[in-house]
Backbone as JSON Lines, residues from 0, in Angstrom:
{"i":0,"aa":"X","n":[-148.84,-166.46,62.75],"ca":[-149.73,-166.12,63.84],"c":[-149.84,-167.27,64.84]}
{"i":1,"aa":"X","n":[-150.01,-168.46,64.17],"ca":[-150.36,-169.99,65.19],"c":[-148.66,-170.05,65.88]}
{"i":2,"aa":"X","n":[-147.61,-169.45,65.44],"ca":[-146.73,-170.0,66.04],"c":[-146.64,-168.51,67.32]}
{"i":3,"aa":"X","n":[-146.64,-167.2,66.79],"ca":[-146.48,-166.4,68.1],"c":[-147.22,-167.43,69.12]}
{"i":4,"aa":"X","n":[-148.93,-167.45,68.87],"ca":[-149.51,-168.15,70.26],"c":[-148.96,-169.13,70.5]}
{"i":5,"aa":"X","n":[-148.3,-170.11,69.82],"ca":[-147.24,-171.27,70.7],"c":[-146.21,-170.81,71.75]}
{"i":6,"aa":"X","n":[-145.48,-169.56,70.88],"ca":[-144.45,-169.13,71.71],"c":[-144.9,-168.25,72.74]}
{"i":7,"aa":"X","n":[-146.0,-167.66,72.99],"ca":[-146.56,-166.87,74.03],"c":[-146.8,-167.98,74.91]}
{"i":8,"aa":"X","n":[-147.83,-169.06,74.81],"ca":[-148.2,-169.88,75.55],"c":[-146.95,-170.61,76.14]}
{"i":9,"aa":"X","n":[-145.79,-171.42,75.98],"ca":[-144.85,-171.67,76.01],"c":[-144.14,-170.81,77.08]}
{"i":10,"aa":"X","n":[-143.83,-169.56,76.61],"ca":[-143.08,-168.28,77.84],"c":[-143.94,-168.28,79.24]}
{"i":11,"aa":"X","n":[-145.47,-168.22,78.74],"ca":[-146.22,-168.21,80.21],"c":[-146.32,-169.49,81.06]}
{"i":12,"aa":"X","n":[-146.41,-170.35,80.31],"ca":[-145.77,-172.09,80.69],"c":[-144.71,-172.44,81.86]}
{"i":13,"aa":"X","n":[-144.03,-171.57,80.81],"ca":[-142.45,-171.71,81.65],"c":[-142.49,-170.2,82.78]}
{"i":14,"aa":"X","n":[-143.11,-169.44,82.82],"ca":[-142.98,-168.85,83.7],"c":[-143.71,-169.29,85.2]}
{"i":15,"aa":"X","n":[-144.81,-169.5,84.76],"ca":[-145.76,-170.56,85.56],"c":[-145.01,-171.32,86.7]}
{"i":16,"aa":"X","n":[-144.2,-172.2,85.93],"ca":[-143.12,-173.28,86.82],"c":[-142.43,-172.49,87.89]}
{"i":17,"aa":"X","n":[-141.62,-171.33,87.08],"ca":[-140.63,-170.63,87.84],"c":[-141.29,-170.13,88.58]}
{"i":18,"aa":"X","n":[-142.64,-169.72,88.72],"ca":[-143.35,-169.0,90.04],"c":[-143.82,-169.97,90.75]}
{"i":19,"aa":"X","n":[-144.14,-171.17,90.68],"ca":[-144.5,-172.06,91.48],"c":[-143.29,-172.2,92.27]}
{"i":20,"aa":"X","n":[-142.2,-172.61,91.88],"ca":[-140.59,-173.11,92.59],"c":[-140.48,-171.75,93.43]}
{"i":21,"aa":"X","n":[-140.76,-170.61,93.3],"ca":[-140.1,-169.28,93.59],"c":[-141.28,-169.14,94.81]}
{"i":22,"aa":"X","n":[-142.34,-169.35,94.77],"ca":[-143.17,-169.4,95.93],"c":[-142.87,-170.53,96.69]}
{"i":23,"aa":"X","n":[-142.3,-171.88,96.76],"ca":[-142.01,-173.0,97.73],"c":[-140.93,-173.68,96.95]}
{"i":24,"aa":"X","n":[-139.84,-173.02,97.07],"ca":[-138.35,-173.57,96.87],"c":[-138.53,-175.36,97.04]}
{"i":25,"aa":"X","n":[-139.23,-175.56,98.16],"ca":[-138.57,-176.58,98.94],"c":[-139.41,-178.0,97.95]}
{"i":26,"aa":"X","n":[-140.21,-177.49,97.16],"ca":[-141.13,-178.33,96.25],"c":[-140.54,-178.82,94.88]}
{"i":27,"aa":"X","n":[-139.54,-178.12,94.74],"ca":[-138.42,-178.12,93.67],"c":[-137.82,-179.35,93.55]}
{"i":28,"aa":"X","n":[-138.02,-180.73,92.52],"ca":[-137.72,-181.99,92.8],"c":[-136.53,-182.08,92.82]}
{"i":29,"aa":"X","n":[-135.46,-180.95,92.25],"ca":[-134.16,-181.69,92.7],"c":[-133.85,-181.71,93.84]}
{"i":30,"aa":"X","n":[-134.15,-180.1,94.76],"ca":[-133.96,-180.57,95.91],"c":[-134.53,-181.31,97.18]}
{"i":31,"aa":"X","n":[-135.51,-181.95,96.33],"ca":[-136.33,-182.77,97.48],"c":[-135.64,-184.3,97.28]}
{"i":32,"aa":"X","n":[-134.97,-184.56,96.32],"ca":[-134.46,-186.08,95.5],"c":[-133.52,-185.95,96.26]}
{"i":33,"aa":"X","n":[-132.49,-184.75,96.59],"ca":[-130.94,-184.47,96.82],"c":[-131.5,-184.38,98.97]}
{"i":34,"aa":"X","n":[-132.33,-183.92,99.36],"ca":[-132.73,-184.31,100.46],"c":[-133.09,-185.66,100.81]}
{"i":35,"aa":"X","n":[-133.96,-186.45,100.2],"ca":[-134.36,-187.16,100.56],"c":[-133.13,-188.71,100.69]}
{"i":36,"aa":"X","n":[-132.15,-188.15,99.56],"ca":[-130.69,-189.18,99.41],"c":[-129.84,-188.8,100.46]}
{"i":37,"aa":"X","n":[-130.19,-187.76,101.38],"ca":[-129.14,-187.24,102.57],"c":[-130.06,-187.97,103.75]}
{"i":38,"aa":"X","n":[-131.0,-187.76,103.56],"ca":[-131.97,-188.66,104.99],"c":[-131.62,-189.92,105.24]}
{"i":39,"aa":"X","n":[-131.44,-190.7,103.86],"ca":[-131.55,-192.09,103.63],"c":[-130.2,-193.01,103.91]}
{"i":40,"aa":"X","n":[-129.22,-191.67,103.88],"ca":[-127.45,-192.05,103.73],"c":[-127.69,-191.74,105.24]}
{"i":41,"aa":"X","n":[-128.21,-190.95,106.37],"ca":[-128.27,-190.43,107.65],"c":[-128.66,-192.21,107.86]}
{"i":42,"aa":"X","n":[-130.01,-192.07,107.56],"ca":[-130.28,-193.17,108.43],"c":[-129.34,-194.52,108.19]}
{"i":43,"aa":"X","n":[-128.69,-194.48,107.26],"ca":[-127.83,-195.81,106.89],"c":[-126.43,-196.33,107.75]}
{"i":44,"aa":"X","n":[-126.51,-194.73,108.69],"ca":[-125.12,-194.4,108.68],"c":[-123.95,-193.95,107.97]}
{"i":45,"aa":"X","n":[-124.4,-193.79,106.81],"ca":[-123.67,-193.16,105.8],"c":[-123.44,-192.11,105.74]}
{"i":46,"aa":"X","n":[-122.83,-191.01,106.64],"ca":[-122.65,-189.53,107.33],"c":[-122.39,-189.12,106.6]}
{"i":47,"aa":"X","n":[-121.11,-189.33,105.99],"ca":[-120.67,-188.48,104.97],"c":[-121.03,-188.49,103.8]}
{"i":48,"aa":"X","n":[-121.85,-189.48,103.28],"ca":[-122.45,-189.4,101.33],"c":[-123.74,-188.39,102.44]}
{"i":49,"aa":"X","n":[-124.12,-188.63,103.48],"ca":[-125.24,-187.31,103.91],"c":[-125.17,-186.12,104.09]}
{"i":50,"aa":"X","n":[-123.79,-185.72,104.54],"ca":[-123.44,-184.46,104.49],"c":[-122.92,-183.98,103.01]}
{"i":51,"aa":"X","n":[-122.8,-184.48,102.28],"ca":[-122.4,-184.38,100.57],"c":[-123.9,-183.84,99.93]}
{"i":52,"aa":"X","n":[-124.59,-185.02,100.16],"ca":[-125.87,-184.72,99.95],"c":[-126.66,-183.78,100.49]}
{"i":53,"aa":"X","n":[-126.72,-183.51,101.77],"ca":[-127.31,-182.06,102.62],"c":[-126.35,-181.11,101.73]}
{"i":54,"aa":"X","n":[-125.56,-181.08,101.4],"ca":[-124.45,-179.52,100.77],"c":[-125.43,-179.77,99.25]}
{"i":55,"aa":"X","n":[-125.5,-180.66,98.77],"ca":[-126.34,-180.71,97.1],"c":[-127.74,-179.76,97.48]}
{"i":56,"aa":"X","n":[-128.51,-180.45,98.5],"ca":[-129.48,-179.55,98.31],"c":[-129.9,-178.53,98.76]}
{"i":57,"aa":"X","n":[-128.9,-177.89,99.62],"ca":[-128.95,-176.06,99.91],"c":[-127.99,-175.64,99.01]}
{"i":58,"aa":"X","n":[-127.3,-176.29,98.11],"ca":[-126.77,-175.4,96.77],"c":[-128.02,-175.49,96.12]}
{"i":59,"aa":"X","n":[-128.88,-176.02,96.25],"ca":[-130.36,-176.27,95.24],"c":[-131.27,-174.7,95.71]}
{"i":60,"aa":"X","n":[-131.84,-175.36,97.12],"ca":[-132.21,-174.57,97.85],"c":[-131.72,-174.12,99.43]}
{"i":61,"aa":"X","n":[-131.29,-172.7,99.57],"ca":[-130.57,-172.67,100.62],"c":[-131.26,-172.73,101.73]}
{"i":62,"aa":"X","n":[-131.37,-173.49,102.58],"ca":[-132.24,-173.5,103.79],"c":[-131.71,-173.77,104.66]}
{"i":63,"aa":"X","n":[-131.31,-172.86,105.9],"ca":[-130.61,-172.84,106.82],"c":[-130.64,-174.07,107.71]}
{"i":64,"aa":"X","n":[-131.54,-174.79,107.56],"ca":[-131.61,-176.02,108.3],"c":[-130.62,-177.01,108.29]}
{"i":65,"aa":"X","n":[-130.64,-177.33,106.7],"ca":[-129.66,-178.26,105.92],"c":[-128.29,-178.02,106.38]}
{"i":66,"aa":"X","n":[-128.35,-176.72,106.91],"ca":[-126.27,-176.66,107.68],"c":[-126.8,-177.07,108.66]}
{"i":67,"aa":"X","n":[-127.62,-177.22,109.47],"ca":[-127.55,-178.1,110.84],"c":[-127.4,-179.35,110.88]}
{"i":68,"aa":"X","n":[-128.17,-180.01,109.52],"ca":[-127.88,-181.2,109.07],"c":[-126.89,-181.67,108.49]}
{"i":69,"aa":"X","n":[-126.06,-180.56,107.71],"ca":[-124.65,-180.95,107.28],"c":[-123.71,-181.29,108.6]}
{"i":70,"aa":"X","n":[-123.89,-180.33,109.87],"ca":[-123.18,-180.44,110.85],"c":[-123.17,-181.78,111.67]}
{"i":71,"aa":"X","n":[-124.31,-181.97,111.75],"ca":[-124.56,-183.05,112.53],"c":[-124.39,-184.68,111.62]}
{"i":72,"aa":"X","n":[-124.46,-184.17,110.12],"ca":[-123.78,-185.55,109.27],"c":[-122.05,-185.49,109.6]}
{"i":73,"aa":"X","n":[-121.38,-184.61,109.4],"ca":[-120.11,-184.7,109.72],"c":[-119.63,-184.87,111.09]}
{"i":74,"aa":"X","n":[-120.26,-184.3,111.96],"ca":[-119.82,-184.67,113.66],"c":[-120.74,-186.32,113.63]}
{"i":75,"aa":"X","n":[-121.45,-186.21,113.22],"ca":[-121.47,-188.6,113.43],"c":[-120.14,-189.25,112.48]}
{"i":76,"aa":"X","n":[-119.99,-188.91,111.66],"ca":[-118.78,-188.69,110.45],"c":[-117.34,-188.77,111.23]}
{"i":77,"aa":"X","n":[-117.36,-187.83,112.51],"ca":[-116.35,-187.87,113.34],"c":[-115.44,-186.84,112.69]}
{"i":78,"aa":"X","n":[-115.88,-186.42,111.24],"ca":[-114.91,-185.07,110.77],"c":[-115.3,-183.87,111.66]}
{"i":79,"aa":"X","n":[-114.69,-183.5,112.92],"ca":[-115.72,-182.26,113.81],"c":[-115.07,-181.29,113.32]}
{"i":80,"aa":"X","n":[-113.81,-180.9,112.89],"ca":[-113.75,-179.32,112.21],"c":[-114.85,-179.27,111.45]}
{"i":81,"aa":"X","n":[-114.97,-179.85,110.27],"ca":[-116.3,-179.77,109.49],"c":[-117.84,-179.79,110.2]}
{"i":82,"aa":"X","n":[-117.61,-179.9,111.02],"ca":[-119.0,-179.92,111.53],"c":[-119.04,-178.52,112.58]}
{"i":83,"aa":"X","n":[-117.84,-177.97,112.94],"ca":[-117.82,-177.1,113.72],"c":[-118.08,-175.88,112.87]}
{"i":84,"aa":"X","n":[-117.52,-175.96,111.67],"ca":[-117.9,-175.2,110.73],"c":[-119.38,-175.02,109.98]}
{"i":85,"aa":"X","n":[-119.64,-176.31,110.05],"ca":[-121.06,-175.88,109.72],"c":[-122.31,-175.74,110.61]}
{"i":86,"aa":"X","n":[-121.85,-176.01,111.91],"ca":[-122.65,-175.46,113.27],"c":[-122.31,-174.28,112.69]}
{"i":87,"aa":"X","n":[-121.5,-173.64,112.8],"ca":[-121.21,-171.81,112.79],"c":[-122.09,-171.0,111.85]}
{"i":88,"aa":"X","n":[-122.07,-171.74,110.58],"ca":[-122.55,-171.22,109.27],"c":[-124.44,-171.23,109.91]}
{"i":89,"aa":"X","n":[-124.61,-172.11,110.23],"ca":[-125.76,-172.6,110.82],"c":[-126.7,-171.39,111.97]}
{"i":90,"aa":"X","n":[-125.33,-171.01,112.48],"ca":[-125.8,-170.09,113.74],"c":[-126.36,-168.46,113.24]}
{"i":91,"aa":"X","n":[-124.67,-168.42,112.11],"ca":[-124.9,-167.25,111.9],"c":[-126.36,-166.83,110.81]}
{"i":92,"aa":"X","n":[-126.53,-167.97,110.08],"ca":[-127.39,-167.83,109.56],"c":[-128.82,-168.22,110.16]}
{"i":93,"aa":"X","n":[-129.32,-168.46,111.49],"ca":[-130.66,-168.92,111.48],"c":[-130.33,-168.73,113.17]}
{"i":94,"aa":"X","n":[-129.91,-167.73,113.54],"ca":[-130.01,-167.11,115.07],"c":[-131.49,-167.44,115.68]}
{"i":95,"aa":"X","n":[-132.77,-167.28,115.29],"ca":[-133.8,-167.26,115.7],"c":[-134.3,-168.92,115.72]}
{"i":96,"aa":"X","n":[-133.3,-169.7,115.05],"ca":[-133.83,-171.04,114.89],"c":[-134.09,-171.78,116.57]}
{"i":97,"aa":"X","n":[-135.17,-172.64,116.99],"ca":[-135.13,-173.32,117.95],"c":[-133.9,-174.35,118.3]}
{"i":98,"aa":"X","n":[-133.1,-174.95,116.97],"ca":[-131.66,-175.25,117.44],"c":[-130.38,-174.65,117.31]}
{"i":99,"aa":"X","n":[-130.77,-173.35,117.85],"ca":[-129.48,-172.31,117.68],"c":[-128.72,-172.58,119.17]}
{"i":100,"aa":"X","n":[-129.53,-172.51,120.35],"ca":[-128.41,-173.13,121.5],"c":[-128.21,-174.17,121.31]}
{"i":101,"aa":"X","n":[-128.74,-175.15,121.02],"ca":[-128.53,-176.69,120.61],"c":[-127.03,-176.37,119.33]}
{"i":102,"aa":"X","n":[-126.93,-176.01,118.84],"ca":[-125.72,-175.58,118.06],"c":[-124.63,-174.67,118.5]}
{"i":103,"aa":"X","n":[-125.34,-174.03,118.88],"ca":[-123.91,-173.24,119.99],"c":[-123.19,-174.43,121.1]}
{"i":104,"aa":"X","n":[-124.31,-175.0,121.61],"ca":[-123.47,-175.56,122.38],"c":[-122.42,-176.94,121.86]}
{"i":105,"aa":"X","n":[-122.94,-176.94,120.74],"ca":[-122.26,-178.7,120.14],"c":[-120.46,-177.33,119.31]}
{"i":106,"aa":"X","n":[-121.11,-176.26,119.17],"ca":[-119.88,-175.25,118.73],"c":[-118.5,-175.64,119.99]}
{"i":107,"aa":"X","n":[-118.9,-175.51,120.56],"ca":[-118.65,-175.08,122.47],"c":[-117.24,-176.22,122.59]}
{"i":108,"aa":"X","n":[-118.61,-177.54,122.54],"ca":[-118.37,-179.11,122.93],"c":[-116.75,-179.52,121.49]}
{"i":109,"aa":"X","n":[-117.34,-179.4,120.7],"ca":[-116.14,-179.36,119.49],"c":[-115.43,-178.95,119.9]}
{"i":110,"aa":"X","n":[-115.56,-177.98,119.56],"ca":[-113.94,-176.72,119.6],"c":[-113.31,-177.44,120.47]}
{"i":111,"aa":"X","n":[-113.56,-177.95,122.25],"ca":[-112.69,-178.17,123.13],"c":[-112.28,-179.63,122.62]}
{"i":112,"aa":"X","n":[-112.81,-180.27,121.8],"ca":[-112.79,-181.37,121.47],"c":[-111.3,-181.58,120.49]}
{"i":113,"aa":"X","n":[-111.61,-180.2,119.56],"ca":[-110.6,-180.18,118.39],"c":[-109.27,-179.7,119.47]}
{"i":114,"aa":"X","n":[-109.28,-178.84,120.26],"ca":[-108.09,-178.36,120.75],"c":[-106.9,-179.67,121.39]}
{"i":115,"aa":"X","n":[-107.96,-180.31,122.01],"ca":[-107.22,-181.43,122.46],"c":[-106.46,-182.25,121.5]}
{"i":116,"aa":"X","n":[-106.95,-181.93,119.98],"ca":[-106.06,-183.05,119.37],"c":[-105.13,-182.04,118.68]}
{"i":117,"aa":"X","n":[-104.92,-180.87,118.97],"ca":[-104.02,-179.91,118.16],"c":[-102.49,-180.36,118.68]}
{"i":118,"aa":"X","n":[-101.82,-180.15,117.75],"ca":[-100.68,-180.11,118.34],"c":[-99.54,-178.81,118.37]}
{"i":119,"aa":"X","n":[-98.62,-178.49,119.17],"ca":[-97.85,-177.81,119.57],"c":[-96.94,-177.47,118.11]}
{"i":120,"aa":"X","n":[-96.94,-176.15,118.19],"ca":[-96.44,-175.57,116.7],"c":[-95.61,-174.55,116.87]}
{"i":121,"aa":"X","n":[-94.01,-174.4,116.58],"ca":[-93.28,-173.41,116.97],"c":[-92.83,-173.13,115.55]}
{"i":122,"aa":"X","n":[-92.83,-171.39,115.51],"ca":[-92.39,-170.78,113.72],"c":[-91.1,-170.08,114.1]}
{"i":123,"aa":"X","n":[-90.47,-169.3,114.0],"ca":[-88.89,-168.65,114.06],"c":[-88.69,-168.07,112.7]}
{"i":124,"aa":"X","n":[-88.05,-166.96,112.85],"ca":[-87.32,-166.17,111.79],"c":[-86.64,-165.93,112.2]}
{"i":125,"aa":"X","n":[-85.65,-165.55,111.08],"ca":[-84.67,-164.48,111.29],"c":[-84.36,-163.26,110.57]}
{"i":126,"aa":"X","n":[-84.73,-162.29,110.63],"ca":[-84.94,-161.57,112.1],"c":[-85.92,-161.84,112.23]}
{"i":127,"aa":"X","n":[-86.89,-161.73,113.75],"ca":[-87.86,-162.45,114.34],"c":[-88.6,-160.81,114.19]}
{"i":128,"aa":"X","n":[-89.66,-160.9,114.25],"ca":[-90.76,-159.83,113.99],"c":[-91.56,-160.47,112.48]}
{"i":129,"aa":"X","n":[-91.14,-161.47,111.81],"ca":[-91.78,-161.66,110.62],"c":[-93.77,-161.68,111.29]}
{"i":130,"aa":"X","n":[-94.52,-161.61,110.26],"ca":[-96.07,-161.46,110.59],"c":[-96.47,-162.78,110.07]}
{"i":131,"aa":"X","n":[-97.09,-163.56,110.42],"ca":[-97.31,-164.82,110.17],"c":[-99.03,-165.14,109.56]}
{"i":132,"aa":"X","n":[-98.76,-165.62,108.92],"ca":[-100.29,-166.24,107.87],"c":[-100.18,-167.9,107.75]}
{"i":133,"aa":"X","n":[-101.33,-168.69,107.72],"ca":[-101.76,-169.84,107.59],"c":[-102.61,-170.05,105.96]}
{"i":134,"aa":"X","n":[-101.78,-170.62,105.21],"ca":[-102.52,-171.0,103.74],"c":[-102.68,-169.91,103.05]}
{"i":135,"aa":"X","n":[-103.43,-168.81,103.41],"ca":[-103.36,-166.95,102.74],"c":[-103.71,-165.87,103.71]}
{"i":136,"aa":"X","n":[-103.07,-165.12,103.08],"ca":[-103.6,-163.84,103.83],"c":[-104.85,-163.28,104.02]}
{"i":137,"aa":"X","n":[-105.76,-164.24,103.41],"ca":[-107.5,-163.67,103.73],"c":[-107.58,-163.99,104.81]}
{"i":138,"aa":"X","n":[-107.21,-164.98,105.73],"ca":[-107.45,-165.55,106.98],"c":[-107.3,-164.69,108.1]}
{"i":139,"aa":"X","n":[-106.3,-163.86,107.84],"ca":[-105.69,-162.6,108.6],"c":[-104.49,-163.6,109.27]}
{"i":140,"aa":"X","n":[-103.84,-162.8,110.52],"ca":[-102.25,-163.26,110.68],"c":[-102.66,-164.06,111.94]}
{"i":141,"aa":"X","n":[-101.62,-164.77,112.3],"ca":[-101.53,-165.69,113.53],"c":[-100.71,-165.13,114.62]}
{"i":142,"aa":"X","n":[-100.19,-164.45,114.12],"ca":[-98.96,-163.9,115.13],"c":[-98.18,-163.39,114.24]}
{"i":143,"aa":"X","n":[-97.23,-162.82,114.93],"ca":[-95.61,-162.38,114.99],"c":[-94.39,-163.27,115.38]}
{"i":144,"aa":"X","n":[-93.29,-163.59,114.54],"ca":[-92.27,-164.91,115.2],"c":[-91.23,-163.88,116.28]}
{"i":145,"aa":"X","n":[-91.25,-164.52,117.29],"ca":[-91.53,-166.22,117.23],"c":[-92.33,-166.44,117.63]}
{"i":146,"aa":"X","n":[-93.08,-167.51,117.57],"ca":[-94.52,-167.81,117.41],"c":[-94.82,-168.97,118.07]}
{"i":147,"aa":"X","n":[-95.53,-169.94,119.09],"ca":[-96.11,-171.03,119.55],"c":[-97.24,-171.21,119.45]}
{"i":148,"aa":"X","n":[-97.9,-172.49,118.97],"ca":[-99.36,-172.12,118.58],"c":[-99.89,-173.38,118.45]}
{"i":149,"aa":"X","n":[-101.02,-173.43,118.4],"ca":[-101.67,-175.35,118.41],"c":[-102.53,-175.13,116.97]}
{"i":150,"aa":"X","n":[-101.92,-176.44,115.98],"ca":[-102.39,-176.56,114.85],"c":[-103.03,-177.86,114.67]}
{"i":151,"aa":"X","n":[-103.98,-177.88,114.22],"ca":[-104.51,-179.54,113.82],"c":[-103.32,-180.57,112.8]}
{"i":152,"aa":"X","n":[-103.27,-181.43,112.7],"ca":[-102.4,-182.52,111.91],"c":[-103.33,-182.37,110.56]}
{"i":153,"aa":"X","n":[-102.48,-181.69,109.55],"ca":[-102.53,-181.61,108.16],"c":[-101.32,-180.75,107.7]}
{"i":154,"aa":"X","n":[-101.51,-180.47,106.32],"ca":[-100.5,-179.75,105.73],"c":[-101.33,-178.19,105.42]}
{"i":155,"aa":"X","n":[-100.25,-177.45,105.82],"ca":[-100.61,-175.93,105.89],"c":[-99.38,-175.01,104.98]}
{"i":156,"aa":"X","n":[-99.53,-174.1,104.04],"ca":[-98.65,-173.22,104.16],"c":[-98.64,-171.93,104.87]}
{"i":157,"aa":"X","n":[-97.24,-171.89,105.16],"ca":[-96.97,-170.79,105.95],"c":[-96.72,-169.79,105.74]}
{"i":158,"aa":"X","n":[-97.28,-168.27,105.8],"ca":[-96.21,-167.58,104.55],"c":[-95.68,-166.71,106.22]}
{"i":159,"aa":"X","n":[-94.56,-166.46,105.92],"ca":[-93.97,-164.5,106.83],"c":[-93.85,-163.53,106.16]}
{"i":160,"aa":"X","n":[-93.9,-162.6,106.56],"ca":[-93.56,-161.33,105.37],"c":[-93.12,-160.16,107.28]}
{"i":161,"aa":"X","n":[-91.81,-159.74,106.29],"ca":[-91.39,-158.32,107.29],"c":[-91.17,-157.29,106.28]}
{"i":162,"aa":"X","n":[-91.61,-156.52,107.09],"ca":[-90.98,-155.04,105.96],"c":[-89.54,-154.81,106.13]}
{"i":163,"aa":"X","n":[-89.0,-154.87,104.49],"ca":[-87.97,-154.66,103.88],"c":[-87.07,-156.09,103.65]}
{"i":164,"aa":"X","n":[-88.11,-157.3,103.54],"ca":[-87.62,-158.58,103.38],"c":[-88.61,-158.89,102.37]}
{"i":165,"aa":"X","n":[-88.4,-159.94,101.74],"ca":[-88.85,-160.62,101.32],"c":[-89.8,-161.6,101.29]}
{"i":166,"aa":"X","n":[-91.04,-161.31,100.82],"ca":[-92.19,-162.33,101.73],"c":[-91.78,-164.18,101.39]}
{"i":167,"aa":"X","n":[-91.7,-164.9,102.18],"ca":[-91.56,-166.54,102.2],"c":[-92.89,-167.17,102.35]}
{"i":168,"aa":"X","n":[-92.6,-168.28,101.99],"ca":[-93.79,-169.19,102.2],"c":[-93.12,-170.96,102.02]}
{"i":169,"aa":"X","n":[-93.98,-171.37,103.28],"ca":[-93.48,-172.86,103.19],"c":[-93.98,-173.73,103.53]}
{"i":170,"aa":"X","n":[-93.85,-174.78,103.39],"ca":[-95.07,-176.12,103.45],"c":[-94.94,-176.44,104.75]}
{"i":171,"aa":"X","n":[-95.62,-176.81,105.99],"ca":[-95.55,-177.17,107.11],"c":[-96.48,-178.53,107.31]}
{"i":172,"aa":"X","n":[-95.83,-179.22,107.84],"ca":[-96.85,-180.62,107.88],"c":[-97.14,-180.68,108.96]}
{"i":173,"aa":"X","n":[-98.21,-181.1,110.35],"ca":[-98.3,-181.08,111.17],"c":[-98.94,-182.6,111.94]}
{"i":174,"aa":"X","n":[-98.35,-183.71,112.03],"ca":[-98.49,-184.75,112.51],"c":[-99.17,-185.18,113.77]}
{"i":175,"aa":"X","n":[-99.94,-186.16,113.91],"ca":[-100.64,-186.03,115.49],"c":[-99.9,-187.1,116.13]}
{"i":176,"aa":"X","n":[-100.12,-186.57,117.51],"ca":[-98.96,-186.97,118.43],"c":[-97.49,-186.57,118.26]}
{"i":177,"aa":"X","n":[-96.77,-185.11,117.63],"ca":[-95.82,-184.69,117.7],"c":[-95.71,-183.24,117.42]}
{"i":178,"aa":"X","n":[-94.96,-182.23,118.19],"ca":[-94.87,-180.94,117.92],"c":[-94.3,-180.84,116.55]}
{"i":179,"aa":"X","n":[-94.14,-179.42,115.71],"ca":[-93.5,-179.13,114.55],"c":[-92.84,-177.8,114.89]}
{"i":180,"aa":"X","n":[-91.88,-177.89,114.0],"ca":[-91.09,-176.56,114.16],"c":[-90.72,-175.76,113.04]}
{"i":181,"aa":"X","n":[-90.87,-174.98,112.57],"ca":[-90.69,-174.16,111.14],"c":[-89.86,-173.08,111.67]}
């Protein structure tokens, strides 16, 4: 009997907690520890252990804010795809936020930012009609070859696929300061 009331008291214990966290997420010490180590790396200059840290604590608690803050740790970071990406995530998720034009426009400012450092990318088949993909086909296609196109400097695979061929795929490296040709 003395142990049911342990284990009753115990379940309501622990439920207790979970309704406290479930009414103010944001009171939840891991993610206030995992915030407060992203503020501290911000103010240090430490962008990127801050944007590591802003991603820890909206996997904790998701709060649309924390992608504004991831964005803005990676664009001081100088990584701006990553930050263009998480402006976006940012937008789509918190439209009504007071820094949603303030994020659209740093979207805007990037992008023209990233284009400038893309470089010139020519694909070819033979026979030319292949359908062209970047890394997978979830992304959807880039084109049809032959193909010209501006890619950032990293490594990408490429796949083509034509009907009644054989789908390919191939490693493309893309260097800054020089076109590539596949």
């Amino acid at each position: 009997m003395n142990m049911k009331i342990k284990l009753i008291f115990l379940l309501f214990f622990s439920l207790s907690i979970s309704l406290a966290f479930a009414q103010d997420p944001k009171q939840n010490p891991r993610y206030k520890s995992a915030k407060d180590e992203a503020t501290i790396a911000f103010q240090k200059g430490k962008y990127e252990e801050a944007a590591e840290a802003y991603q820890k604590a909206f996997s904790i608690v998701p709060v649309a804010s924390l992608l504004f803050n991831i964005a803005l740790s990676y664009e001081q970071a100088g990584k701006i795809k990553e930050a263009v990406d998480y402006y976006q995530r940012f937008c789509d998720q918190a439209p009504q936020s007071k820094n949603f034009a303030q994020a659209q426009a740093k979207i805007t400012q990037l992008a023209n930012q990233l284009m400038k450092q893309a470089e010139d990318v020519t694909i070819q088949s033979n026979p030319e009609g292949a359908v062209i993909y970047v890394n997978s086909k979830a992304g959807g296609t880039i084109g049809t070859t032959p193909l010209t196109t501006k890619m950032l400097a990293g490594e990408y695979m490429i796949i083509a696929e034509k009907e009644g061929f054989v789908s390919t795929k191939q490693k493309l490296t893309v260097q800054t300061g020089s076109s590539a040709q596949l």
